[in-house]
KEVEXBA-62871 format. One record per residue: chain; residue in three letters; x, y, z of N, C-alpha, C in turn. Coordinates in steps of 0.02 Angstrom, whole numbers, plus 50000, padded with zeros to 5 digits. Example, Ala and Ser with C-alpha at 12.3 -4.5 7.8 and 13.67 -1.06 7.14 Angstrom:
2
<r kollum="A" mikol="ALA" n_east="50660" n_north="49716" n_up="50390" ca_east="50615" ca_north="49775" ca_up="50390" c_east="50660" c_north="49835" c_up="50390"/>
<r kollum="A" mikol="SER" n_east="50642" n_north="49888" n_up="50354" ca_east="50684" ca_north="49947" ca_up="50357" c_east="50645" c_north="50002" c_up="50394"/>
***
This chain:
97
<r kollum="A" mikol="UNK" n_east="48626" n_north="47753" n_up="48548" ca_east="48658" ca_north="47690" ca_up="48542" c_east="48668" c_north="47658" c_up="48610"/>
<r kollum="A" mikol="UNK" n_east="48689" n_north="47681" n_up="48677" ca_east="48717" ca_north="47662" ca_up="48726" c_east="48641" c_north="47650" c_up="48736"/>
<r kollum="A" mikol="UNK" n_east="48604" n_north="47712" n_up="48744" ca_east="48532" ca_north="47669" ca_up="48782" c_east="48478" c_north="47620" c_up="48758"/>
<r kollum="A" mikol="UNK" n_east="48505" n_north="47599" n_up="48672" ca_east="48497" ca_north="47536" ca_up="48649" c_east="48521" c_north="47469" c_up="48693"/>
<r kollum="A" mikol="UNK" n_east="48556" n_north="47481" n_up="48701" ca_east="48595" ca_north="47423" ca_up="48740" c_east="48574" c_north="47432" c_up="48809"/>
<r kollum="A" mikol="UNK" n_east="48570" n_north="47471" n_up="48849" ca_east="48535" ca_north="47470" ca_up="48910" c_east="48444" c_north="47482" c_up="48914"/>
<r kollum="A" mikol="UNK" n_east="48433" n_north="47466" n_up="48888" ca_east="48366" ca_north="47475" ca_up="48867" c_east="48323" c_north="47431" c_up="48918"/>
<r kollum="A" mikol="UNK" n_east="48349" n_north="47385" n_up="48957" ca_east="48325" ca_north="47349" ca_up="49019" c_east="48300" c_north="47393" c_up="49087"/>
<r kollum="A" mikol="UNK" n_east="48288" n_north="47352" n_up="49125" ca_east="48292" ca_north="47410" ca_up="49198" c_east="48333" c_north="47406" c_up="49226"/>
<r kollum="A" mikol="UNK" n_east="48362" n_north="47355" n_up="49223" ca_east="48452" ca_north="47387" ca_up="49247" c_east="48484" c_north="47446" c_up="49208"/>
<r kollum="A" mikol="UNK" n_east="48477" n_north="47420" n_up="49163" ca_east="48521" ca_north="47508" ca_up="49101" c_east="48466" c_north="47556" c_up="49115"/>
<r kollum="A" mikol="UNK" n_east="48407" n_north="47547" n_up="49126" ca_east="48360" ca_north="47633" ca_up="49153" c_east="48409" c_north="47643" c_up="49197"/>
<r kollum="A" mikol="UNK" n_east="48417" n_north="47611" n_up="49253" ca_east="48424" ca_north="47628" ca_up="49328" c_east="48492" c_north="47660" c_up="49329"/>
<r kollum="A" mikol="UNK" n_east="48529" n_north="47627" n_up="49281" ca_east="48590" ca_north="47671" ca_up="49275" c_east="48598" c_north="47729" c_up="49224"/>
<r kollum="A" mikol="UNK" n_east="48555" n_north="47735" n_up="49181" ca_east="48558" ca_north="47774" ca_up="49149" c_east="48531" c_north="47836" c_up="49170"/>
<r kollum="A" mikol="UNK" n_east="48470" n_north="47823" n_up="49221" ca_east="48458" ca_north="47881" ca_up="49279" c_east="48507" c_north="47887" c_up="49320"/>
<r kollum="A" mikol="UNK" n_east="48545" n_north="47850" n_up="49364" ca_east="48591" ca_north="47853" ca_up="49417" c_east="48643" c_north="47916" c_up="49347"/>
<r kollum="A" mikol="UNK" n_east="48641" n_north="47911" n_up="49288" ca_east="48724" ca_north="47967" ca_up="49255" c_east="48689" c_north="48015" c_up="49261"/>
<r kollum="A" mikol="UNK" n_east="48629" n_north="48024" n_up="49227" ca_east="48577" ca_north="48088" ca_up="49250" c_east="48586" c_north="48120" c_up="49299"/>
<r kollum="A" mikol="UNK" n_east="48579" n_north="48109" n_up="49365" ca_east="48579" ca_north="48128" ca_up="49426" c_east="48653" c_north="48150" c_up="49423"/>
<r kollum="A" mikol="UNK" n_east="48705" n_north="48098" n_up="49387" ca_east="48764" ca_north="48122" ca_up="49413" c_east="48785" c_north="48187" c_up="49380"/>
<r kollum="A" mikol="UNK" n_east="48760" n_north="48180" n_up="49323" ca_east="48791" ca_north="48236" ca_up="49283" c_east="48755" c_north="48303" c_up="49300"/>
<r kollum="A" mikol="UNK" n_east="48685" n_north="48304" n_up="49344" ca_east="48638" ca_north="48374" ca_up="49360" c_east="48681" c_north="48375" c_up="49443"/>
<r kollum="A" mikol="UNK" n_east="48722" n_north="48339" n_up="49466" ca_east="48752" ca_north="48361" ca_up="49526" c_east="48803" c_north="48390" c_up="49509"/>
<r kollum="A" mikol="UNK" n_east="48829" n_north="48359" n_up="49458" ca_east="48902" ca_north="48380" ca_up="49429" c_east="48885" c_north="48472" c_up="49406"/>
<r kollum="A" mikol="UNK" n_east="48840" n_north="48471" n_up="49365" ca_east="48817" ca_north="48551" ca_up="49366" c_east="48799" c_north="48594" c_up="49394"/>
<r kollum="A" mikol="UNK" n_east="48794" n_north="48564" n_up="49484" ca_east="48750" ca_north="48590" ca_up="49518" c_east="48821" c_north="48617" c_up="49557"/>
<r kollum="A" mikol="UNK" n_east="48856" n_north="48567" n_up="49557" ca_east="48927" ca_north="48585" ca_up="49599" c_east="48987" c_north="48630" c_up="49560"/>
<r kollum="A" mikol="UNK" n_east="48975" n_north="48633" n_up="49505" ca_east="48994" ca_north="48699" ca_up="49450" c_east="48974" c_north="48754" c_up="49484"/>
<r kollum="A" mikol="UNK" n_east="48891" n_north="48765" n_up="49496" ca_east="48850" ca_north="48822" ca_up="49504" c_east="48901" c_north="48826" c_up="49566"/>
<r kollum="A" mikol="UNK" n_east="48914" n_north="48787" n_up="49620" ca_east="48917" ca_north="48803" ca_up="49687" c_east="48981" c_north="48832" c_up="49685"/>
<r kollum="A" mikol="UNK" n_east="49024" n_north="48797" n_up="49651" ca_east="49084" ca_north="48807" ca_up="49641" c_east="49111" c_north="48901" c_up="49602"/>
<r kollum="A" mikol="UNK" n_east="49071" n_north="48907" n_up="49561" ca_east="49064" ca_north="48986" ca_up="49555" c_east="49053" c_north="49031" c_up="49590"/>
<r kollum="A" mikol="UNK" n_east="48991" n_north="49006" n_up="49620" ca_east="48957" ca_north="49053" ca_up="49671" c_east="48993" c_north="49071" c_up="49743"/>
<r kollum="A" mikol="UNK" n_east="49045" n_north="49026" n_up="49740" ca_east="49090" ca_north="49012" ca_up="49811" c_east="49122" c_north="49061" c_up="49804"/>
<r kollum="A" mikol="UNK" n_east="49173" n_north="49065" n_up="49711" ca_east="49216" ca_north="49113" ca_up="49698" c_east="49212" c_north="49172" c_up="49690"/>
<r kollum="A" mikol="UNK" n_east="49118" n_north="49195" n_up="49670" ca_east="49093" ca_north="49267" ca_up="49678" c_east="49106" c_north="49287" c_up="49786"/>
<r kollum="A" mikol="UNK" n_east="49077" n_north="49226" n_up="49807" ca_east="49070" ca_north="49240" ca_up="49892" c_east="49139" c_north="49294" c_up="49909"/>
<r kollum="A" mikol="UNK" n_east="49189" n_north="49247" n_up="49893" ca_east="49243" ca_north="49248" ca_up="49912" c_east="49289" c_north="49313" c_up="49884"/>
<r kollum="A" mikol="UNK" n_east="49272" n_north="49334" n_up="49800" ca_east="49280" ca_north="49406" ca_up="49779" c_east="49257" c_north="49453" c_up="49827"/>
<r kollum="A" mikol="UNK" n_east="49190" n_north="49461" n_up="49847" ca_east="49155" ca_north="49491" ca_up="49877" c_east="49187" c_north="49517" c_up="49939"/>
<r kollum="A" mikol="UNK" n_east="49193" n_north="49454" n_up="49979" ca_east="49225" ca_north="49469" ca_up="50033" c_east="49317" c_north="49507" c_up="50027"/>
<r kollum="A" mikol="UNK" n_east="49336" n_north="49485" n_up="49965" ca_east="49414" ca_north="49530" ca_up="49973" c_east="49399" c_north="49607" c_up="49960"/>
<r kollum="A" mikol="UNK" n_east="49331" n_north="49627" n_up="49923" ca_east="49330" ca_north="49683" ca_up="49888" c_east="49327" c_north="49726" c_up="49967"/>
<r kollum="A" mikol="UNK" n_east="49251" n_north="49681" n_up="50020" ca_east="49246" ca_north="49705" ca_up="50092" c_east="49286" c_north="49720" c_up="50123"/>
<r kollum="A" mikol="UNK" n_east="49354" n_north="49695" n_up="50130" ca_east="49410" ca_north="49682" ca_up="50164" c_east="49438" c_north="49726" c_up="50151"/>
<r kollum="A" mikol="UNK" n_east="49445" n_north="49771" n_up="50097" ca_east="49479" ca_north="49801" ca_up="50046" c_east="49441" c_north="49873" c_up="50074"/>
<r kollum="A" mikol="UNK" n_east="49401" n_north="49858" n_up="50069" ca_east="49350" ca_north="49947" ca_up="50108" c_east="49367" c_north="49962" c_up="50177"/>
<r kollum="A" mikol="UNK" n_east="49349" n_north="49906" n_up="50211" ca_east="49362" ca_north="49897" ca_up="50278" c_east="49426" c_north="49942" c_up="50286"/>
<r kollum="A" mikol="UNK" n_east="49480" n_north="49905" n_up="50245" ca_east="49535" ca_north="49924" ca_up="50272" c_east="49571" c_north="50002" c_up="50248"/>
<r kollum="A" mikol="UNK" n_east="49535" n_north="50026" n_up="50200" ca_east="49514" ca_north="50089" ca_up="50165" c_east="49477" c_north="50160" c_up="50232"/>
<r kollum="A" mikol="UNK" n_east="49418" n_north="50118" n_up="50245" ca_east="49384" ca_north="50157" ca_up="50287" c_east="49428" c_north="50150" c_up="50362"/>
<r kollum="A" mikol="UNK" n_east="49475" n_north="50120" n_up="50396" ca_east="49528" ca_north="50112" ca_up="50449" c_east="49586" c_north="50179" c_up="50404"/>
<r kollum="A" mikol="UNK" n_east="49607" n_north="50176" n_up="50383" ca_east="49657" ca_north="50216" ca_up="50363" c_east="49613" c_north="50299" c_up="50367"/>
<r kollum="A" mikol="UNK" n_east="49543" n_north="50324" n_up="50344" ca_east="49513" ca_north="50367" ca_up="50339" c_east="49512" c_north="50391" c_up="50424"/>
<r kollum="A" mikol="UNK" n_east="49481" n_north="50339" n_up="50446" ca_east="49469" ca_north="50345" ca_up="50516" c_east="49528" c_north="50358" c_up="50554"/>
<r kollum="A" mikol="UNK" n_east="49579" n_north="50345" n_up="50546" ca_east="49656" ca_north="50347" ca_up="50573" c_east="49650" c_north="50416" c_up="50557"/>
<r kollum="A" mikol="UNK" n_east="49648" n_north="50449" n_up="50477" ca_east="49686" ca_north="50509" ca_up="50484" c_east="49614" c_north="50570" c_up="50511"/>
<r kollum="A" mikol="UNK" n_east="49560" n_north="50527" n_up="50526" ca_east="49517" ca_north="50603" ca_up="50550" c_east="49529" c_north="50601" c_up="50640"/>
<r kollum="A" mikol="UNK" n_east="49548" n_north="50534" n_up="50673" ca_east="49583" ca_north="50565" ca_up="50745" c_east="49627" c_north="50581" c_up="50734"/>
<r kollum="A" mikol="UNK" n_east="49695" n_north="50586" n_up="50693" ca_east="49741" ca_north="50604" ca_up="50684" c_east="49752" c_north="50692" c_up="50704"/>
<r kollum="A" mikol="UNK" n_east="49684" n_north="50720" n_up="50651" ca_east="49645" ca_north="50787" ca_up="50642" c_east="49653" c_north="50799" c_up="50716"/>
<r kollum="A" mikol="UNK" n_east="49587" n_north="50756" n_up="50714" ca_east="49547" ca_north="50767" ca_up="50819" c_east="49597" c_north="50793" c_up="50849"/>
<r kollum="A" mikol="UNK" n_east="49654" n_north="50756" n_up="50863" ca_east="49719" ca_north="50763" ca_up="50898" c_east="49746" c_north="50839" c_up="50883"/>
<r kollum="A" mikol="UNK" n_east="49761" n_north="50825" n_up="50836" ca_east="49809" ca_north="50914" ca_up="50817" c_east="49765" c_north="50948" c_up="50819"/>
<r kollum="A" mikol="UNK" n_east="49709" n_north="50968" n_up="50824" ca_east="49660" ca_north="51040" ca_up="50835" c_east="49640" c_north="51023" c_up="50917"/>
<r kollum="A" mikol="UNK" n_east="49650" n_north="50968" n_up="50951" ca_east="49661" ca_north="50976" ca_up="51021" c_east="49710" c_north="51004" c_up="51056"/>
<r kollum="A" mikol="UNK" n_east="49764" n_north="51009" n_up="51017" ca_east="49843" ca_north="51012" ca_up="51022" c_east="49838" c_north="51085" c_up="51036"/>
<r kollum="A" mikol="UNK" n_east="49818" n_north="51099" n_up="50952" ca_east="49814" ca_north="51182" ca_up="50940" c_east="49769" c_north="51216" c_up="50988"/>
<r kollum="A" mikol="UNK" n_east="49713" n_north="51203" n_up="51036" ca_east="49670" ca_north="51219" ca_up="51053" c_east="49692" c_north="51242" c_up="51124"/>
<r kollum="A" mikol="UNK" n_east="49720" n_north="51192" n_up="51123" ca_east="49776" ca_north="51187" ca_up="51215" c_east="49815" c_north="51266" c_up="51194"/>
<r kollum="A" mikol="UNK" n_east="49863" n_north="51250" n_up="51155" ca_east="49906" ca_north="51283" ca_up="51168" c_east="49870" c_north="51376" c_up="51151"/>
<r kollum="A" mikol="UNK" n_east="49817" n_north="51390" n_up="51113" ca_east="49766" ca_north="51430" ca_up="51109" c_east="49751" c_north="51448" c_up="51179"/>
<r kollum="A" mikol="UNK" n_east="49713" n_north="51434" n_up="51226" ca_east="49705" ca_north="51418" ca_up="51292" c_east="49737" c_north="51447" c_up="51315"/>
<r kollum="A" mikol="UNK" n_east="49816" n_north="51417" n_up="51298" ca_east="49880" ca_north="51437" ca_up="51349" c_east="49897" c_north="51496" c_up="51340"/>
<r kollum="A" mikol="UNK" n_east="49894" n_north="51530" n_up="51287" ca_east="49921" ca_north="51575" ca_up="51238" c_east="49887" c_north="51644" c_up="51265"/>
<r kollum="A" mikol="UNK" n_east="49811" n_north="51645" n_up="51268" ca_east="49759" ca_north="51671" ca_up="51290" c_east="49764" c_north="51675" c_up="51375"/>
<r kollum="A" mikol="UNK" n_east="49781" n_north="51634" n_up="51400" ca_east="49790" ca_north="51643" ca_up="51457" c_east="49864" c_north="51675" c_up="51491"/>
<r kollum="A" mikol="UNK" n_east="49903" n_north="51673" n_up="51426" ca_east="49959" ca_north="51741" ca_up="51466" c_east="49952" c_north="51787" c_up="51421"/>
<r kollum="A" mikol="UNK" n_east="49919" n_north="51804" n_up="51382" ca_east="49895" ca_north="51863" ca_up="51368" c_east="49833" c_north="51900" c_up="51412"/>
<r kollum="A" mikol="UNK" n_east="49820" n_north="51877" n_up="51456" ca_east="49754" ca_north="51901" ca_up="51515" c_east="49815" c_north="51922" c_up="51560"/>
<r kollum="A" mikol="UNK" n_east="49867" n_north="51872" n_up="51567" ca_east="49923" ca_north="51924" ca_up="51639" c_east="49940" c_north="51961" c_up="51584"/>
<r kollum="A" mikol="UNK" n_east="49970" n_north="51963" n_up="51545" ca_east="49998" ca_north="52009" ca_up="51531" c_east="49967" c_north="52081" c_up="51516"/>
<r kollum="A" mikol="UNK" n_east="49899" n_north="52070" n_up="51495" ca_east="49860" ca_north="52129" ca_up="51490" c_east="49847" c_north="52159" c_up="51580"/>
<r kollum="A" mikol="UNK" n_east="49845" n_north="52105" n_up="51608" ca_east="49836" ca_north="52163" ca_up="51696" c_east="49894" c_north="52180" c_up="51721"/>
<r kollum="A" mikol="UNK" n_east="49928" n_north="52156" n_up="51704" ca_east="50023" ca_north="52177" ca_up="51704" c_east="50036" c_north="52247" c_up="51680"/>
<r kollum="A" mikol="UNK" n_east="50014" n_north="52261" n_up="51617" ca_east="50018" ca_north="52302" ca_up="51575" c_east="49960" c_north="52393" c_up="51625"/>
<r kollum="A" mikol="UNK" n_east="49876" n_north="52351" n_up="51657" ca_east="49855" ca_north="52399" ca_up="51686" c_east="49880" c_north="52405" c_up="51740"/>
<r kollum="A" mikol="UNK" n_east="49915" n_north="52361" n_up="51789" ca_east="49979" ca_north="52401" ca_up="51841" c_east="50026" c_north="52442" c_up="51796"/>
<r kollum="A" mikol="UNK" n_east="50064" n_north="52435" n_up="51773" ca_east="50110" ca_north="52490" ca_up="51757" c_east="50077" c_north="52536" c_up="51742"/>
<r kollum="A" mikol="UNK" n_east="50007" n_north="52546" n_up="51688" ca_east="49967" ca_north="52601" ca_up="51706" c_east="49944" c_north="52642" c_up="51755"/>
<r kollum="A" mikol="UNK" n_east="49926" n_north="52615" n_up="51791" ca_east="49883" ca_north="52621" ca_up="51873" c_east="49983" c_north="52670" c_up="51894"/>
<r kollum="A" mikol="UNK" n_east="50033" n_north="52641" n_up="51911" ca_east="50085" ca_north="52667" ca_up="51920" c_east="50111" c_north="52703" c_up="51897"/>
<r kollum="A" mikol="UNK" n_east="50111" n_north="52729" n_up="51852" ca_east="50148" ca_north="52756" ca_up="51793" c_east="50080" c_north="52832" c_up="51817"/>
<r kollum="A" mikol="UNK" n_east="50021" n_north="52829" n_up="51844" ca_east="49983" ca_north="52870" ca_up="51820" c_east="49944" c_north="52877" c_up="51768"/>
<r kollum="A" mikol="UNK" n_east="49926" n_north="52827" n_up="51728" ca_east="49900" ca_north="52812" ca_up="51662" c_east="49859" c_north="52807" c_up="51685"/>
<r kollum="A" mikol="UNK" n_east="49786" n_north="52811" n_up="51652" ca_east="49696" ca_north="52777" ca_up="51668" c_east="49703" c_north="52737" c_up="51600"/>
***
């Protein structure tokens, strides 16, 4: 009915000009979705990111305390060496071999 009445080339020209409007209008739907997948995407990333920071926190966390323990291993080991040549003086004195 409407393009009865525009049936001129003015009513083509506009009746193409709604065409166009209405395949932009769908086109900006598409974009408009596709923005809101982008943008999921990126919180889910954000969301790992900040997942894989907390992982990474607690494996130096690790690093740290088995450096800790390692030291004090070290230390531990190293007065057990005096104390073992401590132990072969009082031997050596005592007359012990």
């Amino acid at each position: 009915m409407v393009e009865n009445r525009l049936a001129g080339t003015k009513g083509r020209a506009l009746l193409n000009r709604a065409y166009d409007i209405s395949e932009r209008c769908e086109e900006i739907k598409v974009l408009a979705k596709n923005v809101r997948e982008l943008y999921q995407m990126m919180q889910d990333i954000s969301q790992m990111v900040r997942l894989q920071g907390e992982k990474i926190d607690s494996i130096a966390d690790h690093v740290n305390s088995a450096q800790n323990y390692t030291k004090q291993a070290v230390d531990k080991l190293e007065q057990a060496k005096e104390h073992h040549k401590s132990y072969r003086c009082v031997r050596v004195f005592n007359g012990r071999n």
